[in-house]
C-alpha positions as CSV (number, residue, x, y, z in Angstrom):
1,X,-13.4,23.9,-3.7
2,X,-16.2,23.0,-6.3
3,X,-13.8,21.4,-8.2
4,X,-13.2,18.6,-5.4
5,X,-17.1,17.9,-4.5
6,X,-17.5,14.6,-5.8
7,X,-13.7,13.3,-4.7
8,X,-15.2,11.2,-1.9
9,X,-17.2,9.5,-4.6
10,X,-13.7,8.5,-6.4
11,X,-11.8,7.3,-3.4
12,X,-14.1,5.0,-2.3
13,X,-12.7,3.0,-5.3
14,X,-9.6,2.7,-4.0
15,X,-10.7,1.7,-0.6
16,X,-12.9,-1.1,-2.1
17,X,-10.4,-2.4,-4.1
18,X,-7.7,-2.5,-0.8
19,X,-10.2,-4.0,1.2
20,X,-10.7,-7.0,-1.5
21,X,-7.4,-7.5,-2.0
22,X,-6.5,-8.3,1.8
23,X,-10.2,-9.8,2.3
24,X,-8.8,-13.4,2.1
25,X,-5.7,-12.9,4.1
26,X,-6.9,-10.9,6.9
27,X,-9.9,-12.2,7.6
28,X,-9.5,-16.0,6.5
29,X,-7.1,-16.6,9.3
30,X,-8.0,-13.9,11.5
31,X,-7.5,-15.5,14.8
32,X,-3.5,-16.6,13.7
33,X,-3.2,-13.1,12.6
34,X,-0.1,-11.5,15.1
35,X,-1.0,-8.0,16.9
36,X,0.8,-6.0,14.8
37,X,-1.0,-7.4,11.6
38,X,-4.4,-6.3,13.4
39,X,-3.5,-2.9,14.3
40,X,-1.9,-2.2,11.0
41,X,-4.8,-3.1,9.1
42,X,-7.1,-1.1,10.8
43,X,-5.0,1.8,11.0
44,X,-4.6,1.7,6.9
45,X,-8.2,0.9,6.7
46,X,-9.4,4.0,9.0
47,X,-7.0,6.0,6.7
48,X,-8.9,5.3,3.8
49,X,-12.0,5.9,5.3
50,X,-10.4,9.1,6.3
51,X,-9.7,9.9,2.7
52,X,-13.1,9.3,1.9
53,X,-14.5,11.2,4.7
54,X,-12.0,14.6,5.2
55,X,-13.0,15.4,1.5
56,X,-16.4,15.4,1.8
57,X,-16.5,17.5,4.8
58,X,-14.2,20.2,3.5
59,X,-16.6,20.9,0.0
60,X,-19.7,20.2,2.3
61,X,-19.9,23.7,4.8
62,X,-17.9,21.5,7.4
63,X,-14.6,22.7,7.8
64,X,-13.9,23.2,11.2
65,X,-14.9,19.3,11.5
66,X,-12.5,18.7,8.6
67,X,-10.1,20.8,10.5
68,X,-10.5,18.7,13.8
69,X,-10.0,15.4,11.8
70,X,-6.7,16.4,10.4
71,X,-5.1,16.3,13.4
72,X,-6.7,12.5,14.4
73,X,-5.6,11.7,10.8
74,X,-2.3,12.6,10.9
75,X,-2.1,10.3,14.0
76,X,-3.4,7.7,11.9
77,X,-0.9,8.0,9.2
78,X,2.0,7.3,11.7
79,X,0.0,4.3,12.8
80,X,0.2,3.2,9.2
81,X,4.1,4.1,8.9
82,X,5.1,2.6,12.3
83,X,2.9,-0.3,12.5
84,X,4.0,-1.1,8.5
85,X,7.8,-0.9,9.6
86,X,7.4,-3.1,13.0
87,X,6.3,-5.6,10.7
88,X,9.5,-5.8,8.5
89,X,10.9,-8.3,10.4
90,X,8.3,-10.9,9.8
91,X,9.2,-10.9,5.4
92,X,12.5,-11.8,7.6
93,X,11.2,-14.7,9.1
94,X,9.0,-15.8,6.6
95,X,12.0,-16.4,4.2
96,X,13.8,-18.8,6.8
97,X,10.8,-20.9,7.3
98,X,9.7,-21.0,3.3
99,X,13.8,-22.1,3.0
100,X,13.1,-24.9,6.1
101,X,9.8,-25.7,4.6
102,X,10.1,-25.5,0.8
103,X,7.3,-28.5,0.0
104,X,4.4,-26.1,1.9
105,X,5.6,-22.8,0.3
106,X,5.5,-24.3,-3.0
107,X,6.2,-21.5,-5.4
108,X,6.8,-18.9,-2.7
109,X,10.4,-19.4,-2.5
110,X,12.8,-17.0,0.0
111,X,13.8,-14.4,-2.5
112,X,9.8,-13.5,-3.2
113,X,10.0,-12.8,0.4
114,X,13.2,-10.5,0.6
115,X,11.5,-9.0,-2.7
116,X,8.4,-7.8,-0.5
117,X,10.1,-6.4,2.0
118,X,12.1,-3.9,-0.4
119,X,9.4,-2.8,-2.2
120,X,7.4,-2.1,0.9
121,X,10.4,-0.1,2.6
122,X,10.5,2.5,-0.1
123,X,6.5,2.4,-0.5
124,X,6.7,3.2,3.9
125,X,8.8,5.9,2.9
126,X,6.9,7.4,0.2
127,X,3.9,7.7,2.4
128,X,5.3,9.3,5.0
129,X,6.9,11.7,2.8
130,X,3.4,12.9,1.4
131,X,1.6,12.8,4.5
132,X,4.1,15.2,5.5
133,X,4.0,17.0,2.7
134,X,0.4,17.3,2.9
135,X,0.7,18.9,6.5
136,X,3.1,21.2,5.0
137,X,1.0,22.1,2.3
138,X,-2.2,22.6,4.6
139,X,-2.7,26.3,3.4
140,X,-2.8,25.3,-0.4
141,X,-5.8,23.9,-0.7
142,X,-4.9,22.5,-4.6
143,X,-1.8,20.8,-3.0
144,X,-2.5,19.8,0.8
145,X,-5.3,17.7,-1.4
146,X,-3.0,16.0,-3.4
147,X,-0.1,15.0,-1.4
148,X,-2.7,13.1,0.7
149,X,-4.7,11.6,-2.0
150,X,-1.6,10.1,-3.1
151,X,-0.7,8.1,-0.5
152,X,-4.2,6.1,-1.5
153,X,-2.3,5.0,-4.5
154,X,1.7,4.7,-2.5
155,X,0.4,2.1,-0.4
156,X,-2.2,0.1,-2.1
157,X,0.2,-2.3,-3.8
158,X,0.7,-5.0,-0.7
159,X,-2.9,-5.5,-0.4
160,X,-4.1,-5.2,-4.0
161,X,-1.2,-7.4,-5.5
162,X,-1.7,-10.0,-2.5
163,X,-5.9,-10.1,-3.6
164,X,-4.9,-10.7,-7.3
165,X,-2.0,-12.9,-7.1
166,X,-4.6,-15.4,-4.6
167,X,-7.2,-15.3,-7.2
168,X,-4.2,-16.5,-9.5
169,X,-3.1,-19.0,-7.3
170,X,-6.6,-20.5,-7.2
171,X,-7.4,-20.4,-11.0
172,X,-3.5,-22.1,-11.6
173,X,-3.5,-24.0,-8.1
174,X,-3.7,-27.8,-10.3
175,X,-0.1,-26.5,-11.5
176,X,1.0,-26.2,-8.1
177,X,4.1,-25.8,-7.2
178,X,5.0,-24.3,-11.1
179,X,3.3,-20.9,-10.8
180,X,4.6,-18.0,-11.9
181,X,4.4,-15.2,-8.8
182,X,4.7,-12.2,-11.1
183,X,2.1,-12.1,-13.3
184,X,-0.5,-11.0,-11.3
185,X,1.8,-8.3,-9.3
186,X,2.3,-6.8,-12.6
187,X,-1.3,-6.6,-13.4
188,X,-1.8,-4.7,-10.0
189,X,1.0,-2.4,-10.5
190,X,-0.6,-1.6,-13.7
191,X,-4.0,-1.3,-12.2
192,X,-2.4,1.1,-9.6
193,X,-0.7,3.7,-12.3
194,X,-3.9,3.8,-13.9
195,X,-6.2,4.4,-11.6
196,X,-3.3,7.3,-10.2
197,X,-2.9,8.6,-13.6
198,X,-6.6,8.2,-14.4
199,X,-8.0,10.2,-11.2
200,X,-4.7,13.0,-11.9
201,X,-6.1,13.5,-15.5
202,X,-10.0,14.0,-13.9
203,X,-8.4,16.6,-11.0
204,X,-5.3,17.8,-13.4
205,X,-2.8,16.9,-11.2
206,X,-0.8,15.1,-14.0
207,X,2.1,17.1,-13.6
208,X,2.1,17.0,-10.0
209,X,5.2,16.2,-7.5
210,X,3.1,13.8,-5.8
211,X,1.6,12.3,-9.2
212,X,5.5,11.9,-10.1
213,X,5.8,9.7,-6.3
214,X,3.1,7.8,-6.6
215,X,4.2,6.5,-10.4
216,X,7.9,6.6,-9.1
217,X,7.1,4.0,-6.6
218,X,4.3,2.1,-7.8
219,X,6.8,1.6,-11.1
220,X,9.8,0.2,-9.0
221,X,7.3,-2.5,-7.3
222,X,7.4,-3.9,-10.7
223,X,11.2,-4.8,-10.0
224,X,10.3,-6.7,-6.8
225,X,12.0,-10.2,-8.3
226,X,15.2,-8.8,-9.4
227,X,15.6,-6.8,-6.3
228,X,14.6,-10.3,-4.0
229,X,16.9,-12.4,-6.0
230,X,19.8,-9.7,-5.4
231,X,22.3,-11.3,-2.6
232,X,23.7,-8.4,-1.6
233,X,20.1,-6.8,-0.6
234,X,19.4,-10.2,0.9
235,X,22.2,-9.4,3.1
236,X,22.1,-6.0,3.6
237,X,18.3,-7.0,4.3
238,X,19.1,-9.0,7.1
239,X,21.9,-7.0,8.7
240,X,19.8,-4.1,9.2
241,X,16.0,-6.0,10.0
242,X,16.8,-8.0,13.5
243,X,13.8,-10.0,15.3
């Protein structure tokens, strides 16, 4: 237990860097912001914090509140896993109206769109996998911990790479509509894997199943344009995600 008595301390790192990363998008046009978009920001948010918090009261003498928690967390994480797939639908959307609208999306053309949507699927998946395996895992300490540390790093990529790739936007926006989208996603994808191989190495967890996840996903992320420019995903895509 000693071992994990400054974890808190580390995943507040992640939480700050999620919360900068959507700053801009959540709360710049928080009023035009759909339902869903609300509650699925506060129910990742509230995760984090959870990840922060559940920690700190299991190596501080406060287990049977860390106990208690659990089970509100692990209503939270389905928040997070439902809310993020209701939202599918709106990548959808957005693709048709950048297609309609191509002189206001600029750069942002449909397949960036379609591109988003299968990365996130897989990165829904993932979470819910750990979370679960987390629950499963509740009686081993060393790898309840783990599985749901994880999912800190399986879903920061949509908020993180959103933050960078604005602040790319805005240094580049005089080249507008010729910017490259990629860039900065990669530099969050690689800020990701080493901040989940970094904190694995401190907690040696390197070897991990969920270390393995976390990389496995946050690695495919980096294939977002191939996989948006695919027609046949595009397709499959839009058989299977119906407004």
């Amino acid at each position: 237990m000693e071992k994990y008595k400054d974890l808190y301390k580390w995943m507040i790192i992640p939480m700050v860097l999620m919360q900068l990363g959507i700053f801009s998008d959540y709360w710049g046009d928080f009023t035009s912001n759909a339902w869903s978009v609300h509650v699925h920001y506060w129910t990742g948010t509230f995760w984090y914090l959870y990840l922060i918090i559940q920690p700190y009261f299991a190596t501080h003498n406060k287990l049977e509140l860390h106990r208690t928690n659990g089970i509100i967390g692990m209503f939270l994480a389905g928040g997070v896993c439902i809310t993020a797939f209701s939202m599918m639908h709106r990548d959808i959307a957005v693709t048709e109206l950048s297609l309609a609208e191509p002189d206001t999306f600029g750069p942002f053309e449909p397949w960036f769109f379609f591109g988003v949507a299968l990365v996130e699927i897989p990165l829904i998946i993932a979470f819910g996998f750990a979370v679960i395996k987390g629950i499963l895992n509740r009686k081993s300490l060393e790898d309840h911990a783990w599985w749901l540390i994880s999912t800190v790093f399986i879903i920061m990529m949509p908020a993180l790479g959103r933050g960078i790739q604005n602040i790319y936007i805005g240094i580049n926006i005089e080249k507008w509509p010729d910017i490259a989208l990629m860039p900065p996603l990669y530099l969050s994808q690689l800020i990701i894997i080493g901040l989940t191989l970094l904190t694995a190495w401190k907690y040696k967890k390197l070897k991990h199943s969920a270390t393995y996840l976390a990389i496995a996903v946050n690695v495919y992320a980096i294939f977002l344009e191939p996989l948006g420019r695919s027609e046949a995903l595009q397709t499959l895509l839009k058989t299977i995600i119906k407004g």
